[in-house]
C-alpha positions in Angstrom: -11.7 -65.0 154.2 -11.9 -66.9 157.3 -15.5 -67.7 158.6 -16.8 -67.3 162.5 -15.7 -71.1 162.7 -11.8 -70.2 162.3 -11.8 -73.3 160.3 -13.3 -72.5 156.9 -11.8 -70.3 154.3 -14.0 -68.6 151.6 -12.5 -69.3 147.8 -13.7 -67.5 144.6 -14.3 -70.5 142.2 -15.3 -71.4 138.8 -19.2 -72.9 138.7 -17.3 -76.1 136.8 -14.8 -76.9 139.2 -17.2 -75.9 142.5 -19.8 -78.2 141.5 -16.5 -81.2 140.7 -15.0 -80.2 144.4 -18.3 -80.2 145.8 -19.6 -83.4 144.5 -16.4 -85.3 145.1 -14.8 -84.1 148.5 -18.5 -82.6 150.0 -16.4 -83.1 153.4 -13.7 -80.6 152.4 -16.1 -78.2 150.1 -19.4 -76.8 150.7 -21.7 -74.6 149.3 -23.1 -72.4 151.8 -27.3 -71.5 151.3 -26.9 -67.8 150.1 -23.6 -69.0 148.5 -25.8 -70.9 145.7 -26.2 -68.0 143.2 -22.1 -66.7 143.7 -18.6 -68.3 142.1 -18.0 -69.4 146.2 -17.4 -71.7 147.9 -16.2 -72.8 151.7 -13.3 -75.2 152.4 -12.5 -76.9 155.7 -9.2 -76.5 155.8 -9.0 -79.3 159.0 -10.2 -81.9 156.5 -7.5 -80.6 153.5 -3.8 -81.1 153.0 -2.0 -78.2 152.7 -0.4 -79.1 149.3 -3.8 -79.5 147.9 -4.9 -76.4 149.4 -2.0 -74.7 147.5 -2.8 -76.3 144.5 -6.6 -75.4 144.4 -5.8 -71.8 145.4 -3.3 -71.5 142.4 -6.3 -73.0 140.0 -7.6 -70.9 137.2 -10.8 -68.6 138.9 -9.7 -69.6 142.4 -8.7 -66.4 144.4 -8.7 -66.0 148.6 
């Protein structure tokens, strides 16, 4: 889902790999505040390539 910015994409996640993403690349992924409870997470997709973009959307739990 595209947010009101038309720049980040909501992605269904695993809690492992959300907190790895997050921790590493916190330019690309972010945890919204009322996010913090759910398996989402948002991703800039001006900051990401578009082969990693494919790649984390084919990874196990993701789904858009």
């Amino acid at each position: 889902m595209v947010q009101k910015d038309g720049v980040s994409v909501v992605v269904k996640t695993t809690r492992d790999e959300r907190e790895a993403l997050t921790t590493f690349e916190p330019e690309i992924y972010s945890v919204p505040r009322n996010f913090h409870r759910l398996h989402y997470m948002t991703v800039n997709t001006k900051r990401i390539r578009k082969d990693e973009f494919r790649s984390s959307s084919s990874a196990p739990g993701a789904r858009f």
